[in-house]
C-alpha distance (Angstrom), angle and dihedral (degrees) to the residues before:
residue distance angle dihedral
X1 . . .
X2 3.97 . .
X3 3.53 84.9 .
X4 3.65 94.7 57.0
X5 4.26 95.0 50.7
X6 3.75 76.4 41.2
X7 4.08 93.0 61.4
X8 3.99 93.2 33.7
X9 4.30 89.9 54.4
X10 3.40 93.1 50.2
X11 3.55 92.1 40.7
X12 3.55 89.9 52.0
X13 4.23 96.0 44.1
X14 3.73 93.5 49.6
X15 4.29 90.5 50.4
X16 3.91 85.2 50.4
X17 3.82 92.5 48.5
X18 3.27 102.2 44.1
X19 3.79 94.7 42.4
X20 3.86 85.5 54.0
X21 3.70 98.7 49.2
X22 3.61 90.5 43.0
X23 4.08 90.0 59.2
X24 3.54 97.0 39.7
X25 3.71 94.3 57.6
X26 4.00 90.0 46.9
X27 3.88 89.2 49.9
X28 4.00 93.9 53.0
X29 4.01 77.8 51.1
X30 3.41 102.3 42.1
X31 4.04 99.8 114.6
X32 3.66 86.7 53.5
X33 3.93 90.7 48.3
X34 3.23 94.7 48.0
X35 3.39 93.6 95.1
X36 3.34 103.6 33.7
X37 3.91 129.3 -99.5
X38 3.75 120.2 -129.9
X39 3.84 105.1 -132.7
X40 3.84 89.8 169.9
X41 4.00 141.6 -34.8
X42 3.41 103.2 -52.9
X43 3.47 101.9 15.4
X44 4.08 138.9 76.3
X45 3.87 136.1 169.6
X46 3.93 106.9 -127.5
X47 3.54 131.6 172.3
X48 4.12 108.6 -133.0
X49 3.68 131.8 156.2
X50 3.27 124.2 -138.6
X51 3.84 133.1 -164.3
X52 3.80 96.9 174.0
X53 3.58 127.8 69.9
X54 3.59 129.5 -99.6
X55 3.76 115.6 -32.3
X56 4.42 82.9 12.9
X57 3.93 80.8 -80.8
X58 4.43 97.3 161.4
X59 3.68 92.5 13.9
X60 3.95 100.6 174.9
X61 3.71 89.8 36.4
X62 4.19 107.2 135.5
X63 3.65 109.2 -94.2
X64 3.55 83.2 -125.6
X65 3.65 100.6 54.5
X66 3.89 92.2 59.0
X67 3.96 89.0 47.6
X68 3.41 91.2 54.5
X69 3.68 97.7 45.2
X70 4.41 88.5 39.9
X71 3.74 82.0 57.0
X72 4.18 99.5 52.8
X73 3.71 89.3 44.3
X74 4.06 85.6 44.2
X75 3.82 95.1 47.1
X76 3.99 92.3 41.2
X77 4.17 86.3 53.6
X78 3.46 89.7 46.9
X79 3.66 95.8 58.4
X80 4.19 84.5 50.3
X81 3.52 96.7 56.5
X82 3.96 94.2 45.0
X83 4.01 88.2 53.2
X84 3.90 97.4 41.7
X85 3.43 131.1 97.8
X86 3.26 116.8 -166.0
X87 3.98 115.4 80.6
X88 3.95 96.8 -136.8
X89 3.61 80.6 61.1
X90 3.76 101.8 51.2
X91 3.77 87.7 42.8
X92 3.74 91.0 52.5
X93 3.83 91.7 50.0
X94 3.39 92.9 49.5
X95 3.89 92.9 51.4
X96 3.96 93.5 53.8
X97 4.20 87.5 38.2
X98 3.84 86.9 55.5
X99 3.74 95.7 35.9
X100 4.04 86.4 50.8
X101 3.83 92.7 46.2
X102 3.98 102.0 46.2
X103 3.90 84.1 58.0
X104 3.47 90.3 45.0
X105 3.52 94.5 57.8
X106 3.93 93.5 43.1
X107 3.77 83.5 57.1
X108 3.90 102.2 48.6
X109 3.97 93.2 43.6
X110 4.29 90.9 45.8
X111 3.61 105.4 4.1
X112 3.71 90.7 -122.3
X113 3.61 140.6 69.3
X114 4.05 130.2 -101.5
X115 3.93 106.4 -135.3
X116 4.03 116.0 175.2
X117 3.84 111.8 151.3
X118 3.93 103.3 99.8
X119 3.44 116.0 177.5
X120 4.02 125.4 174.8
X121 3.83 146.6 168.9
X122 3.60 103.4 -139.5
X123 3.50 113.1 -49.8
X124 3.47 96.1 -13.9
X125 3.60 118.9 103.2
X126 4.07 126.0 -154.5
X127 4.15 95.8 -152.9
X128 3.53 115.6 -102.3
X129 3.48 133.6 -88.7
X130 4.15 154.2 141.3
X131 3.16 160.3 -135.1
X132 3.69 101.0 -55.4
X133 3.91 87.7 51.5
X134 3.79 91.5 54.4
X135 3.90 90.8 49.4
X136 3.58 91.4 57.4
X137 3.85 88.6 40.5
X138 3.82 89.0 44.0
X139 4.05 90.9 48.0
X140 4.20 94.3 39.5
X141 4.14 89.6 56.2
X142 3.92 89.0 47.4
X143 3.99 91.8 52.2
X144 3.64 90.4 50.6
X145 3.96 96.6 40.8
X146 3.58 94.7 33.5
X147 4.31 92.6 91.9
X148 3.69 88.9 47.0
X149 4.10 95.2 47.0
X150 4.08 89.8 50.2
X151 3.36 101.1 43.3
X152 4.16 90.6 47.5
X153 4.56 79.6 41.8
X154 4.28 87.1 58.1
X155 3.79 90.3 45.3
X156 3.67 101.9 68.2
């Protein structure tokens, strides 16, 4: 079992870091992301703030408010990955914990959230967003997958 909390703290640390590092280096670029930088078809770097959550679902919501609820949901996860034990679990956890707490962060320094992944089919645009997003993404997929990817694991 302390191997599991082991695996969902570090999962959680490295989400935060990266998320971090990620948003600091697009901030010290931010007048040249500004307007967007093709990286290739399909994709661009941008620089965007966002005081919504994902997809600017409750834009104008008080930073606040979505700290407060990030932490519940954070604290309530928490308390999951201490109790499970299964490791894809506790890694999973610690994704979306991460995820959660790298925007969290964003939003109680700034009160708003860096996005800068922009991806896009021609002029279509999926909305912008980062590395704490694809945690949580990332960690969401592995809870739902996670029963299928054991049980195929105990097979062979």
């Amino acid at each position: 079992m302390k191997h599991t909390i082991t695996l969902g703290l570090v999962s959680t640390l490295s989400a935060v870091v990266v998320d971090q590092a990620s948003k600091m280096a697009v901030v010290a670029n931010a007048s040249t992301l500004s307007s967007g930088v093709s990286v290739f078809p399909g994709f661009n770097l941008v620089y965007h703030r966002n005081d919504g959550v994902t997809f600017g679902l409750l834009n104008g919501a008080p930073w606040w408010g979505l700290v407060l609820l990030a932490t519940v949901v954070c604290l309530w996860l928490v308390v999951l990955m201490f109790r499970t034990k299964e490791e894809g679990e506790a890694v999973a956890y610690g994704l979306i914990i991460g995820g959660a707490l790298g925007n969290v962060i964003d939003r109680i320094r700034v009160g708003s959230v860096t996005d800068f992944l922009d991806f896009y089919v021609w002029d279509l645009h999926w909305p912008a967003f980062n590395l704490a997003d694809t945690a949580i993404f990332c960690g969401v997929a592995l809870l739902l997958t996670w029963p299928g990817l054991k049980k195929t694991q105990t097979e062979q």
